[in-house]
PDB file with SEQRES, HELIX, SHEET and CRYST1 records, atoms N, CA, C and O in Angstrom:
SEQRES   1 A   82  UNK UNK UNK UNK UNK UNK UNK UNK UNK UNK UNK UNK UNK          
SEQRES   2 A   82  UNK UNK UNK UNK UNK UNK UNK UNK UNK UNK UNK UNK UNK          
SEQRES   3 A   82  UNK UNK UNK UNK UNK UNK UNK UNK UNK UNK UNK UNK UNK          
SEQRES   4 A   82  UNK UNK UNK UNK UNK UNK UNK UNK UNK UNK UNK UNK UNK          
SEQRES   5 A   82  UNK UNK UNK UNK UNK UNK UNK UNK UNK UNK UNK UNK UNK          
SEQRES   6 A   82  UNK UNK UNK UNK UNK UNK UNK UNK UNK UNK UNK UNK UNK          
SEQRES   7 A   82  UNK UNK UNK UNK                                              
HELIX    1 AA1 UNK A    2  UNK A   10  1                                   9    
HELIX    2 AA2 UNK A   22  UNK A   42  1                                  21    
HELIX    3 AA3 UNK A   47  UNK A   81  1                                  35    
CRYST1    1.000    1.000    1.000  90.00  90.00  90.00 P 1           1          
ATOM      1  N   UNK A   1      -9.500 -17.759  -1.101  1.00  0.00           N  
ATOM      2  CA  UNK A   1      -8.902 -16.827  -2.017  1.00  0.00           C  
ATOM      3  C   UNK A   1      -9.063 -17.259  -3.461  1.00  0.00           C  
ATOM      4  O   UNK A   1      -9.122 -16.490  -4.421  1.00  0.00           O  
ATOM      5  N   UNK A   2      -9.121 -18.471  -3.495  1.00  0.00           N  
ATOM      6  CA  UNK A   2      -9.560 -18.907  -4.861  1.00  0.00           C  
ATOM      7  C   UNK A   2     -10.681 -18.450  -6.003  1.00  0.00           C  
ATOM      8  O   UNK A   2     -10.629 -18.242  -7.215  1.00  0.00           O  
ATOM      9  N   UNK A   3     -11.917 -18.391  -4.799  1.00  0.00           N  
ATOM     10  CA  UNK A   3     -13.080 -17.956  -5.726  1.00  0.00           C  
ATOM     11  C   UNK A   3     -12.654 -16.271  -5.896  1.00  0.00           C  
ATOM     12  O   UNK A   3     -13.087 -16.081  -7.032  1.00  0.00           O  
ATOM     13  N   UNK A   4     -12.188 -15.208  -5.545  1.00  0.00           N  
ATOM     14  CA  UNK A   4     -11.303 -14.039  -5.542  1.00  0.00           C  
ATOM     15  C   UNK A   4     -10.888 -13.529  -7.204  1.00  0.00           C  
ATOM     16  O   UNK A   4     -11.173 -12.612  -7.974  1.00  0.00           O  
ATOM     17  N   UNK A   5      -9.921 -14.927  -7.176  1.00  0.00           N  
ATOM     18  CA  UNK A   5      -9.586 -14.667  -8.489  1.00  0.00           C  
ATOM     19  C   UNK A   5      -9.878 -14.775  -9.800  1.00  0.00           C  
ATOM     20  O   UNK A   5      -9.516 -14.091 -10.758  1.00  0.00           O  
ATOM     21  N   UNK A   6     -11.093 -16.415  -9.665  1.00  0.00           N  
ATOM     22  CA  UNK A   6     -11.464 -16.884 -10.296  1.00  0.00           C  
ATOM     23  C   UNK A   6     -12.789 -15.869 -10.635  1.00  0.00           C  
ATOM     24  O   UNK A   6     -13.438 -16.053 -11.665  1.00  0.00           O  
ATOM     25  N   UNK A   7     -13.063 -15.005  -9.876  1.00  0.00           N  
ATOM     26  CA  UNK A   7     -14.021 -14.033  -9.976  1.00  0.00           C  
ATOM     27  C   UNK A   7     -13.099 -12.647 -11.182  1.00  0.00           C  
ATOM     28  O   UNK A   7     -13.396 -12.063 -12.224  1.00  0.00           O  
ATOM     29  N   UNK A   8     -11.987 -12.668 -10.287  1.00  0.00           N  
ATOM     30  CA  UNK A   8     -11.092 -11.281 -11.576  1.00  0.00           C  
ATOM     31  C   UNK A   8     -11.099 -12.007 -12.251  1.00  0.00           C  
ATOM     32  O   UNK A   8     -12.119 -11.665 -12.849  1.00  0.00           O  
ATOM     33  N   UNK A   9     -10.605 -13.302 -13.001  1.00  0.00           N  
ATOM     34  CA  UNK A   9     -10.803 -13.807 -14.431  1.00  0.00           C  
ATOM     35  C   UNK A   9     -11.759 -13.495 -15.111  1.00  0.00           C  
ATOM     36  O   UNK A   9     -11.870 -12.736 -16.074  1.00  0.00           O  
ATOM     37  N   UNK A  10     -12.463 -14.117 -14.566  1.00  0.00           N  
ATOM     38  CA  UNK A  10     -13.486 -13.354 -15.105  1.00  0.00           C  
ATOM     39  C   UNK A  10     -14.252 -12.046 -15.472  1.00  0.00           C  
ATOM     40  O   UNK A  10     -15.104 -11.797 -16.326  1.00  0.00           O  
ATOM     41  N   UNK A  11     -13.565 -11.220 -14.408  1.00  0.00           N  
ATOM     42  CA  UNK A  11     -13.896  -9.633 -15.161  1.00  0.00           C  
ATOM     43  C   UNK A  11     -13.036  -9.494 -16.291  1.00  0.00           C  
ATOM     44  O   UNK A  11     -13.513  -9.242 -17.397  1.00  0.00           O  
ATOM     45  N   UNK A  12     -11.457  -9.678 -16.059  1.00  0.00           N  
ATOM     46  CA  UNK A  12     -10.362  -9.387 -16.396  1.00  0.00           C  
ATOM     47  C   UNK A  12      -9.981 -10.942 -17.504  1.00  0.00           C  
ATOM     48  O   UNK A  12      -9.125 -11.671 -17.000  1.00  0.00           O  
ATOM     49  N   UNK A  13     -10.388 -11.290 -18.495  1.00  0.00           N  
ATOM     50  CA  UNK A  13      -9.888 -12.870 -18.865  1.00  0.00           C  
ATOM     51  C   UNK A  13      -8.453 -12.610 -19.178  1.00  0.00           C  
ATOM     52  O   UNK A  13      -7.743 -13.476 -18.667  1.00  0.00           O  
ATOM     53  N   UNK A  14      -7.802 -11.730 -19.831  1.00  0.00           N  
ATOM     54  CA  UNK A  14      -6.803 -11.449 -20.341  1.00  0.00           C  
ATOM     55  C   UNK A  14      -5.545 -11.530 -19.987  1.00  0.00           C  
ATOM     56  O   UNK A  14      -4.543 -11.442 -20.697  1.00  0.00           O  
ATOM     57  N   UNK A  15      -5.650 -11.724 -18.719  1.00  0.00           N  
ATOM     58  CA  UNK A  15      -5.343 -11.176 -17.377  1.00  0.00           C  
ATOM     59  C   UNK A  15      -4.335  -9.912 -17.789  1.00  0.00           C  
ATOM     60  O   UNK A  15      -3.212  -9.888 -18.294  1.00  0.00           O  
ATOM     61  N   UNK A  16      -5.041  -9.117 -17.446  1.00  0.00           N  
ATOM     62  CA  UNK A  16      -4.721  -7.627 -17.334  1.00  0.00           C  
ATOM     63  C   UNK A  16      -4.405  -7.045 -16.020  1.00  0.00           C  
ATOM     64  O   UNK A  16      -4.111  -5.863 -15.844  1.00  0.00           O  
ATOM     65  N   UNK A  17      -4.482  -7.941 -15.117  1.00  0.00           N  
ATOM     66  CA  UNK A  17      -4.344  -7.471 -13.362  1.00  0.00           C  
ATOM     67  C   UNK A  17      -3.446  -7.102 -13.257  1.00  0.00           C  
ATOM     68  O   UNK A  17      -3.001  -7.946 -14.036  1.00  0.00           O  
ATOM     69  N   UNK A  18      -2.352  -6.398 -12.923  1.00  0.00           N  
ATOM     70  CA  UNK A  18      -1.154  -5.891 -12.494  1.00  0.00           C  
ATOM     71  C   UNK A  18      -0.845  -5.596 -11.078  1.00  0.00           C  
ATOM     72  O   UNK A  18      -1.471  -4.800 -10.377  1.00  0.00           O  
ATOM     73  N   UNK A  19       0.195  -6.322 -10.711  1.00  0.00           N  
ATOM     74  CA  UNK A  19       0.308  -5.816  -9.315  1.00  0.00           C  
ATOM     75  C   UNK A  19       1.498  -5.018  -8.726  1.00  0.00           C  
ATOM     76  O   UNK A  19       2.481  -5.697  -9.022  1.00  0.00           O  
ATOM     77  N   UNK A  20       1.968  -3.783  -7.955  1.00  0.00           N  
ATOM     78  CA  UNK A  20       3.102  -3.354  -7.638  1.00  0.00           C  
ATOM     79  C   UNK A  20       3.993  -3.944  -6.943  1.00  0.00           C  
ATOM     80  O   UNK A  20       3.419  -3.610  -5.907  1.00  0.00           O  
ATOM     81  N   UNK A  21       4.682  -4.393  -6.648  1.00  0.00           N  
ATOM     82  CA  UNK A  21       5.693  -5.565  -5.445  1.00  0.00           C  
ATOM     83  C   UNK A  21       5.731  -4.070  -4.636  1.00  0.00           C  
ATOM     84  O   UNK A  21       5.791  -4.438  -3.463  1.00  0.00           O  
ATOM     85  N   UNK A  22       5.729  -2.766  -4.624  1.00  0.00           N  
ATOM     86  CA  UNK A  22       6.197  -2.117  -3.581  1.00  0.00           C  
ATOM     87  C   UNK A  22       4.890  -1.616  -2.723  1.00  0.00           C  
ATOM     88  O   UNK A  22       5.003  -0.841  -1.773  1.00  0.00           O  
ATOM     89  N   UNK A  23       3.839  -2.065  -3.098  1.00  0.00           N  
ATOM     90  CA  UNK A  23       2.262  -1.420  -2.117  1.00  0.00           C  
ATOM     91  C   UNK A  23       2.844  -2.547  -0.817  1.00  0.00           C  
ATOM     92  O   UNK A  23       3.379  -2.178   0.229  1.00  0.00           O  
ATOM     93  N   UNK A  24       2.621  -3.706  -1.144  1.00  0.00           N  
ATOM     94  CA  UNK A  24       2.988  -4.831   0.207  1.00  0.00           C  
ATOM     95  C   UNK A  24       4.048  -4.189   1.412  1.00  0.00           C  
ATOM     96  O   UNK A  24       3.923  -4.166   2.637  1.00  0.00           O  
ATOM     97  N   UNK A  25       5.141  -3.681   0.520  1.00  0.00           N  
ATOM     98  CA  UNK A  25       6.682  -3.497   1.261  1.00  0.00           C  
ATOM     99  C   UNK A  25       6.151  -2.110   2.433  1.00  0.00           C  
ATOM    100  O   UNK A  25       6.257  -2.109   3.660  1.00  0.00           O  
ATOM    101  N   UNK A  26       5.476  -0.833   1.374  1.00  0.00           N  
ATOM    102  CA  UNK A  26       5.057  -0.147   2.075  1.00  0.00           C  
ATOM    103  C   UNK A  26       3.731  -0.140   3.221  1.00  0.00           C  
ATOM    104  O   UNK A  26       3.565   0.748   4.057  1.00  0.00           O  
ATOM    105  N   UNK A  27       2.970  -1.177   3.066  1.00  0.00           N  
ATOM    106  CA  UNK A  27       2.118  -1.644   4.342  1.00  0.00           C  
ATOM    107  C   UNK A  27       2.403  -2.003   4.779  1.00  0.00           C  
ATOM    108  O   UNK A  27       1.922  -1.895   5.907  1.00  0.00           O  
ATOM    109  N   UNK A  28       3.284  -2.722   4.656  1.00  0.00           N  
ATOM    110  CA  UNK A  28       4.350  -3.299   6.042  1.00  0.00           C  
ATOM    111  C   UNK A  28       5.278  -2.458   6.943  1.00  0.00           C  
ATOM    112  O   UNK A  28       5.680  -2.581   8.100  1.00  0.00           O  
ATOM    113  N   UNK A  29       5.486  -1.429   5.821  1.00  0.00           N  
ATOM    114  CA  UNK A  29       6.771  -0.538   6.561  1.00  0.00           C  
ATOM    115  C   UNK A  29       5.706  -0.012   7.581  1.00  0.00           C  
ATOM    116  O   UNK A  29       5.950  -0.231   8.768  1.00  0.00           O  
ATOM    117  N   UNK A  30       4.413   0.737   7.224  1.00  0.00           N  
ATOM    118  CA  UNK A  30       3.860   1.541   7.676  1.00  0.00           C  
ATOM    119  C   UNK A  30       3.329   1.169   8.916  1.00  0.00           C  
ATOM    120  O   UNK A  30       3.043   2.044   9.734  1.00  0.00           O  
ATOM    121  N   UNK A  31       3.104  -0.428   9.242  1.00  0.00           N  
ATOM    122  CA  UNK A  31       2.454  -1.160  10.234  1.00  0.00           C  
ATOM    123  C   UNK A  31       3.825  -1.435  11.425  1.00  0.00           C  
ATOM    124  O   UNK A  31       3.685  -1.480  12.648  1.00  0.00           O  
ATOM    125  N   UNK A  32       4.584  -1.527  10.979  1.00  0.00           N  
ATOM    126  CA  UNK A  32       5.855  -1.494  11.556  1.00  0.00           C  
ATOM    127  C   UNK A  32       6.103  -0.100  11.829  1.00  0.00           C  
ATOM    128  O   UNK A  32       6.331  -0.046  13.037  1.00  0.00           O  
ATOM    129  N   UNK A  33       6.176   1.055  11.332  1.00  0.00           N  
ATOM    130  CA  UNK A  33       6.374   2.082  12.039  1.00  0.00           C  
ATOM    131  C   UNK A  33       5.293   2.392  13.282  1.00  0.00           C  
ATOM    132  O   UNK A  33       5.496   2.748  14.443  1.00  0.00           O  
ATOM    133  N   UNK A  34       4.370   2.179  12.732  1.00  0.00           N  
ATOM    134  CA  UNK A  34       2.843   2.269  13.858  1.00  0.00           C  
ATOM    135  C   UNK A  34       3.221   1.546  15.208  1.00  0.00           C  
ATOM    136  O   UNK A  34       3.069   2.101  16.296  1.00  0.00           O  
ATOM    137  N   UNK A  35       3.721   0.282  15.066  1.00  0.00           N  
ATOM    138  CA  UNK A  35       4.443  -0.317  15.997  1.00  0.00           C  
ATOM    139  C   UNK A  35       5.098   0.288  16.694  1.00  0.00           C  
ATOM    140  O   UNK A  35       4.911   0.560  17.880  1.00  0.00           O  
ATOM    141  N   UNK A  36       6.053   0.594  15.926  1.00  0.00           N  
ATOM    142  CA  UNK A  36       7.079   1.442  17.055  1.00  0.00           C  
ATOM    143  C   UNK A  36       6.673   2.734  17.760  1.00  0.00           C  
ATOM    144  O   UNK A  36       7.339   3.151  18.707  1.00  0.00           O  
ATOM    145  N   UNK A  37       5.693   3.313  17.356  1.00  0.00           N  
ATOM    146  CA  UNK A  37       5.411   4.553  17.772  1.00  0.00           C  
ATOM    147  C   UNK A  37       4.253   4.192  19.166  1.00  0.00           C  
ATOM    148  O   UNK A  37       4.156   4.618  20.317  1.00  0.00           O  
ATOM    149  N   UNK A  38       3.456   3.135  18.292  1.00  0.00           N  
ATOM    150  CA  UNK A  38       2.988   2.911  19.712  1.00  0.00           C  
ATOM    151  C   UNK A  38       3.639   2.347  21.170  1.00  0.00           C  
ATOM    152  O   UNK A  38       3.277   2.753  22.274  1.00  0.00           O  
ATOM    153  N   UNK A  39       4.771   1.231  20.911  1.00  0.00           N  
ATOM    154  CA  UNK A  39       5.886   1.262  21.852  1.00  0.00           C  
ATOM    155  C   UNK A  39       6.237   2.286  22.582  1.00  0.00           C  
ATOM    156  O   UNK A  39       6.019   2.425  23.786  1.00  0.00           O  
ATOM    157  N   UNK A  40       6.904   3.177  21.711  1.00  0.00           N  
ATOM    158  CA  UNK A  40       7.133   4.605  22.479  1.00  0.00           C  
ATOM    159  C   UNK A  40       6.360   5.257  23.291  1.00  0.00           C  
ATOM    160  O   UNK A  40       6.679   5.728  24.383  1.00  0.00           O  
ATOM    161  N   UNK A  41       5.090   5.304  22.646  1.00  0.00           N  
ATOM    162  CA  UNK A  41       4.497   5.482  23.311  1.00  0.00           C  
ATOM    163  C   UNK A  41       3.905   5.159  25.186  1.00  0.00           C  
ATOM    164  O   UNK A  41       3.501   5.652  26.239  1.00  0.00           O  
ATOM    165  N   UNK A  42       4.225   4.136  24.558  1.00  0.00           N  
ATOM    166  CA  UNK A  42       3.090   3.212  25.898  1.00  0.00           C  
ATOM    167  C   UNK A  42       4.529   2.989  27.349  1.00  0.00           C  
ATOM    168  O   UNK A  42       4.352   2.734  28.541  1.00  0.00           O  
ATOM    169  N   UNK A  43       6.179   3.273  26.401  1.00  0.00           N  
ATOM    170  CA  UNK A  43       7.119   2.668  27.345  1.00  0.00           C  
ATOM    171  C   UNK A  43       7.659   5.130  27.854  1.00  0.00           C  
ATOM    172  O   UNK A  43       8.756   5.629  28.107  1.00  0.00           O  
ATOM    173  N   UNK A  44       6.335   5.761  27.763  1.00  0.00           N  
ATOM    174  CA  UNK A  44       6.752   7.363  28.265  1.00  0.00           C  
ATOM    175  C   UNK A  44       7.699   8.106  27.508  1.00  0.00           C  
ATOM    176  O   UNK A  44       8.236   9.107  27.983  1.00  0.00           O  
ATOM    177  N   UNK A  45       7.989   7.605  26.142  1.00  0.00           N  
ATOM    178  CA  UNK A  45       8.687   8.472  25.354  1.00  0.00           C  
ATOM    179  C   UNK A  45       7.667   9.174  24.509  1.00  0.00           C  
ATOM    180  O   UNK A  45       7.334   8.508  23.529  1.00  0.00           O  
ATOM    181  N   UNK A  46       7.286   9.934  24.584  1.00  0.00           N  
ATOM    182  CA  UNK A  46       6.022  10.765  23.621  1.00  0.00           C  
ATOM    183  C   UNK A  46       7.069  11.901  22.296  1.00  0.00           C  
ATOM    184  O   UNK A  46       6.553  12.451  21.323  1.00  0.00           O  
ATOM    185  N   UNK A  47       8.273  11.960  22.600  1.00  0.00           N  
ATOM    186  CA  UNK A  47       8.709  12.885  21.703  1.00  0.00           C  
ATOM    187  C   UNK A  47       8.969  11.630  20.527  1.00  0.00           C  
ATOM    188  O   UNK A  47       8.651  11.703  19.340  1.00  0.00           O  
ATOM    189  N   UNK A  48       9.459  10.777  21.031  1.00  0.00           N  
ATOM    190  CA  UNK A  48       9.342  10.114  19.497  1.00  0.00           C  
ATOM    191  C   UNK A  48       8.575   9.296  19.307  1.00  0.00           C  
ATOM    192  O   UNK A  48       8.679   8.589  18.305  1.00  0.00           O  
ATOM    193  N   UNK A  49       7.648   9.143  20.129  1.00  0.00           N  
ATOM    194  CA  UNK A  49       6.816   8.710  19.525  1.00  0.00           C  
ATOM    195  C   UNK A  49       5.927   9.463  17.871  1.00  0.00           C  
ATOM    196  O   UNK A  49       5.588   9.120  16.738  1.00  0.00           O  
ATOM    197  N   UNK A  50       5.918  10.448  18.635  1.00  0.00           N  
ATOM    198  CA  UNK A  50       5.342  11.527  17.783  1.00  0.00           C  
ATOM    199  C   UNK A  50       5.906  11.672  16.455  1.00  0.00           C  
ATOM    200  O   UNK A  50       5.298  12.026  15.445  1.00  0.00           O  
ATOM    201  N   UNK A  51       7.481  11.276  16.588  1.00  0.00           N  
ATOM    202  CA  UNK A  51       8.498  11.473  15.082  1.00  0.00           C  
ATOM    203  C   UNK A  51       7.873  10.132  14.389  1.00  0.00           C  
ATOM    204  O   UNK A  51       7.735   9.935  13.182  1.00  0.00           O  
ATOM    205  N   UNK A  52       7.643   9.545  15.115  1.00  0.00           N  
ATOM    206  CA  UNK A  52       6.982   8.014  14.571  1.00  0.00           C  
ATOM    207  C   UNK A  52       5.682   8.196  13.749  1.00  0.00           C  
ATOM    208  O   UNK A  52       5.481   7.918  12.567  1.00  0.00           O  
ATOM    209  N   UNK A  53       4.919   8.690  14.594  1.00  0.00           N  
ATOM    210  CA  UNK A  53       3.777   9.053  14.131  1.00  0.00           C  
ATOM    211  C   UNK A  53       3.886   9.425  13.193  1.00  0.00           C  
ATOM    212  O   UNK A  53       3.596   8.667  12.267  1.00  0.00           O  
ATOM    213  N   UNK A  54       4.345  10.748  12.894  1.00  0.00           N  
ATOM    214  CA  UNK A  54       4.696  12.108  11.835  1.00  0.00           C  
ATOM    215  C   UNK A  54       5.504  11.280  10.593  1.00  0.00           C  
ATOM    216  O   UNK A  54       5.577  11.785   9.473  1.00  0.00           O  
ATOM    217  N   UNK A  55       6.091   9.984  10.897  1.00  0.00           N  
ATOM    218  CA  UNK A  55       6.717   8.980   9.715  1.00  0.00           C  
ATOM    219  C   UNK A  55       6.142   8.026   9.153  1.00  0.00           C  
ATOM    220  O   UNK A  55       6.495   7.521   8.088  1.00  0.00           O  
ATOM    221  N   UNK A  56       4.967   7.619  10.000  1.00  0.00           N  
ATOM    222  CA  UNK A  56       4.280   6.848   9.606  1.00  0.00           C  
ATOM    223  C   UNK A  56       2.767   7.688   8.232  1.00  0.00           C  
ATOM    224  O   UNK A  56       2.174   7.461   7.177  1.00  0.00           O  
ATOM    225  N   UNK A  57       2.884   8.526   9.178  1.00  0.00           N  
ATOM    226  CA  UNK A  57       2.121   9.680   7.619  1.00  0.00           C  
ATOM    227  C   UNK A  57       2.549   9.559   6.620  1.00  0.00           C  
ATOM    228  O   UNK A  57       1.910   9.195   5.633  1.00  0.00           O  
ATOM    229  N   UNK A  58       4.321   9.977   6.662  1.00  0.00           N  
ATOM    230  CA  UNK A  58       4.648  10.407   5.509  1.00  0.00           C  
ATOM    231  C   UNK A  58       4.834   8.923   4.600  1.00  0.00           C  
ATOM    232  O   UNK A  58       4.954   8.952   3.375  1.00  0.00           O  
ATOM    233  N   UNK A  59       4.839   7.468   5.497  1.00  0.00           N  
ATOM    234  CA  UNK A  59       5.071   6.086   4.504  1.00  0.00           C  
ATOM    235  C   UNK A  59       3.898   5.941   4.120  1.00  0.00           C  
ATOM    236  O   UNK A  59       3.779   5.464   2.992  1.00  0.00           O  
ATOM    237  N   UNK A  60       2.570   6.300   4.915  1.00  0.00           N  
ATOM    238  CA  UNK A  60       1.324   5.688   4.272  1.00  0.00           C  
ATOM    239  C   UNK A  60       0.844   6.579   3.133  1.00  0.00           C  
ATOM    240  O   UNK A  60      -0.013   6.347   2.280  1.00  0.00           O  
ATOM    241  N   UNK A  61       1.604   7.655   3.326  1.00  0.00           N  
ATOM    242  CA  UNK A  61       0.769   8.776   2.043  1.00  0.00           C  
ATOM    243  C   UNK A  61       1.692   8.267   0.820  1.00  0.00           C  
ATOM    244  O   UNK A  61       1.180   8.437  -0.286  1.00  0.00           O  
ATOM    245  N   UNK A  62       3.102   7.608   0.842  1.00  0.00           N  
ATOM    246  CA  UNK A  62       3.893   6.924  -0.101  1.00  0.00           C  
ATOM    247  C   UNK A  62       3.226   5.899  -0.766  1.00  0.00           C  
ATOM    248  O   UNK A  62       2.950   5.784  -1.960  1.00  0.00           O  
ATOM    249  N   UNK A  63       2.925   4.884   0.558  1.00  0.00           N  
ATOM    250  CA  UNK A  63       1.905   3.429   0.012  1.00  0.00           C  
ATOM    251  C   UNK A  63       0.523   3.849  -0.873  1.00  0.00           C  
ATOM    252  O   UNK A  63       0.075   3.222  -1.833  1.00  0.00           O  
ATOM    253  N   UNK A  64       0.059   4.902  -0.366  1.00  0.00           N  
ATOM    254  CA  UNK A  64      -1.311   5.195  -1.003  1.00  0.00           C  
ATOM    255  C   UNK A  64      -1.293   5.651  -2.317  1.00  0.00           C  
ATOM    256  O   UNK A  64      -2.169   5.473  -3.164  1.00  0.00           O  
ATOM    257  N   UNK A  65       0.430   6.631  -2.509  1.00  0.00           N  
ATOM    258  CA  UNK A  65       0.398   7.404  -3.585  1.00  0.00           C  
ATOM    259  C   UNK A  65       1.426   5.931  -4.826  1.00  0.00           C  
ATOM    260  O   UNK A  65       1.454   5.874  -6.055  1.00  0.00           O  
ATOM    261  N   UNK A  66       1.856   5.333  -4.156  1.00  0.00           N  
ATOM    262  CA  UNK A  66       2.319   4.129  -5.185  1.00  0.00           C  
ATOM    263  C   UNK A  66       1.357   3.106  -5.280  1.00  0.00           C  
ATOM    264  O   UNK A  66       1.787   2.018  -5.666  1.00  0.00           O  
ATOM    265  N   UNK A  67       0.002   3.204  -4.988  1.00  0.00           N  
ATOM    266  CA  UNK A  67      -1.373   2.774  -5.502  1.00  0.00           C  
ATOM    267  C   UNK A  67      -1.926   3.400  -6.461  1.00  0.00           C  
ATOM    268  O   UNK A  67      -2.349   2.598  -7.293  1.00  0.00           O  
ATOM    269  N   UNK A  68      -2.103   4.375  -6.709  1.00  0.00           N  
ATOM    270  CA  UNK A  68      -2.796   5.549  -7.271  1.00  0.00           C  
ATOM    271  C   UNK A  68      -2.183   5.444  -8.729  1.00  0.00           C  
ATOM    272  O   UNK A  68      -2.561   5.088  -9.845  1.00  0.00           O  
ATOM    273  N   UNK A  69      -0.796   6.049  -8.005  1.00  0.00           N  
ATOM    274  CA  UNK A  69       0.160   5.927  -9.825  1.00  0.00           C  
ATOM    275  C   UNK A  69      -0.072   4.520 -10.216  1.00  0.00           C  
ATOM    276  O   UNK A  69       0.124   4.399 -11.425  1.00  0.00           O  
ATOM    277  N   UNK A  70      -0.406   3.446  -9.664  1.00  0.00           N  
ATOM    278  CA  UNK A  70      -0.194   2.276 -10.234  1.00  0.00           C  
ATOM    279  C   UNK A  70      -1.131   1.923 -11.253  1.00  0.00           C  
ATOM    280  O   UNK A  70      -1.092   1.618 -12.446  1.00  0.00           O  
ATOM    281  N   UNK A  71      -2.103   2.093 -10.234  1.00  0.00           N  
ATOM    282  CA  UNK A  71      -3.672   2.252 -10.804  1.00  0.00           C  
ATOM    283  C   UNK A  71      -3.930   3.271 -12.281  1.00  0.00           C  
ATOM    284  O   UNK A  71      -4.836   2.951 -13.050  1.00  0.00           O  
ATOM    285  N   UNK A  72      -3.127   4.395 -12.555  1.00  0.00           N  
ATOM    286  CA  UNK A  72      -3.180   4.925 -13.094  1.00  0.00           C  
ATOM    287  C   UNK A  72      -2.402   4.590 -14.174  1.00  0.00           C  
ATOM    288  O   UNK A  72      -3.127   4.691 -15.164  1.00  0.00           O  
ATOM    289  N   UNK A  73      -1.200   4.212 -14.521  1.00  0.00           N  
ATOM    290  CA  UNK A  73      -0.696   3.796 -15.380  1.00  0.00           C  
ATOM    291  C   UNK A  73      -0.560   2.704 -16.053  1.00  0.00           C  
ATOM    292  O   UNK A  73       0.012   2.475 -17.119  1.00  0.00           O  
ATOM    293  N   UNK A  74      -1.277   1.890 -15.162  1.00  0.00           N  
ATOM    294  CA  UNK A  74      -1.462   0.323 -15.518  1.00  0.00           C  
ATOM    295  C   UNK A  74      -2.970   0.984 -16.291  1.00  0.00           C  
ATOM    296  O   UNK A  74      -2.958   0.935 -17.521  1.00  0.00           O  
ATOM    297  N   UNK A  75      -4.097   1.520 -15.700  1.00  0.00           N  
ATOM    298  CA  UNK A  75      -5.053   1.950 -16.466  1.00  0.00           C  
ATOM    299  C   UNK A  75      -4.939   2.143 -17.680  1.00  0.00           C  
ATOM    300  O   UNK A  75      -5.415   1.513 -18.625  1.00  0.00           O  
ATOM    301  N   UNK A  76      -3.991   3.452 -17.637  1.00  0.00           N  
ATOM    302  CA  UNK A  76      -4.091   4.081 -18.826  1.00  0.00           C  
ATOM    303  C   UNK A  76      -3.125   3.332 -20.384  1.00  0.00           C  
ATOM    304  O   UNK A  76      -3.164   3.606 -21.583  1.00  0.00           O  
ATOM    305  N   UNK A  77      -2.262   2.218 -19.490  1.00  0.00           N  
ATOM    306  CA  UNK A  77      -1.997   1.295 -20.734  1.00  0.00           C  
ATOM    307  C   UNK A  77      -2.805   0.622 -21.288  1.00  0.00           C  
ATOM    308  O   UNK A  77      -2.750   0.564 -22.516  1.00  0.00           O  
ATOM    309  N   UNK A  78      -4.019  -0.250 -20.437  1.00  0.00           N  
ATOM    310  CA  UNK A  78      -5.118  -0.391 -21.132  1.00  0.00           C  
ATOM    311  C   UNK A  78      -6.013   0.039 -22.147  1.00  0.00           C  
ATOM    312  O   UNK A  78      -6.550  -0.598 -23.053  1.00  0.00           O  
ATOM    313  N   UNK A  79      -6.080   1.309 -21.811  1.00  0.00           N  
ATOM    314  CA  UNK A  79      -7.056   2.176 -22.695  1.00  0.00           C  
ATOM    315  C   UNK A  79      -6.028   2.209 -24.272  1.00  0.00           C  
ATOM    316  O   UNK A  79      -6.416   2.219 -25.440  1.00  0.00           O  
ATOM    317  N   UNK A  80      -4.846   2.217 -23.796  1.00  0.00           N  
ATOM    318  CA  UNK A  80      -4.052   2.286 -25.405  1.00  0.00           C  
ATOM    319  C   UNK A  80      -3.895   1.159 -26.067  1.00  0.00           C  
ATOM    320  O   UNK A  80      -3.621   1.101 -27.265  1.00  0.00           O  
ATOM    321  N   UNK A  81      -4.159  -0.371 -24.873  1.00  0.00           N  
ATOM    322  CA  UNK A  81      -4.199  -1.247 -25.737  1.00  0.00           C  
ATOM    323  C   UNK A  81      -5.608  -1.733 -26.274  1.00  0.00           C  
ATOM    324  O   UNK A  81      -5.718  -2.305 -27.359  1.00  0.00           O  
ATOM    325  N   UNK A  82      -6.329  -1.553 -25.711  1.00  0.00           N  
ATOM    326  CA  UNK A  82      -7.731  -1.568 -25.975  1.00  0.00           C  
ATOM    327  C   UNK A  82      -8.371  -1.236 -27.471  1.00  0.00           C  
ATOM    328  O   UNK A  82      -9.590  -1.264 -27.641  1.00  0.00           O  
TER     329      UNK A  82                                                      
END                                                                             
C-alpha cells in the first residue's frame, strides 16, 4: 500500500486527497446487508430475503451517491482554489 500513495503524492503533492469516513461505513453496511439476505435466503425465507435485497439497493445507491457528491465537492473546491 505504500507505493499507492507514494504514487498519489505524487500526482497530488499538496495533498489534496480527501477522504469521506462515511463511503467505508456504507460498504460495510451494504456487505452486511448482502449477508443477511443471503442467509435468508439459503435458511427458506425468500420474503425477506427479498426486503434485504430491495435494502441493500437502496444502501449501495447511498454509498455510491456519498462518492459522487464527494468527488464532486471536494473537486470543485479545487478548481476554486486553484
Amino acid at each position: 500500500m505504500g507505493s499507492v500513495d507514494s504514487e498519489m503524492d505524487s500526482i497530488f503533492p499538496d495533498n489534496k486527497r480527501h477522504r469521506n469516513r462515511l463511503v467505508p461505513l456504507g460498504a460495510f453496511l451494504t456487505a452486511g446487508v448482502l449477508a443477511a439476505g443471503l442467509i435468508s435466503f439459503k435458511r427458506g425465507n425468500s420474503q425477506l430475503g427479498q426486503q434485504l435485497m430491495r435494502a441493500r439497493v437502496l444502501v449501495q445507491g447511498g454509498t455510491v451517491a456519498l462518492m459522487v457528491g464527494s468527488a464532486y465537492y471536494y473537486g470543485d473546491n479545487f478548481k476554486r482554489a486553484a
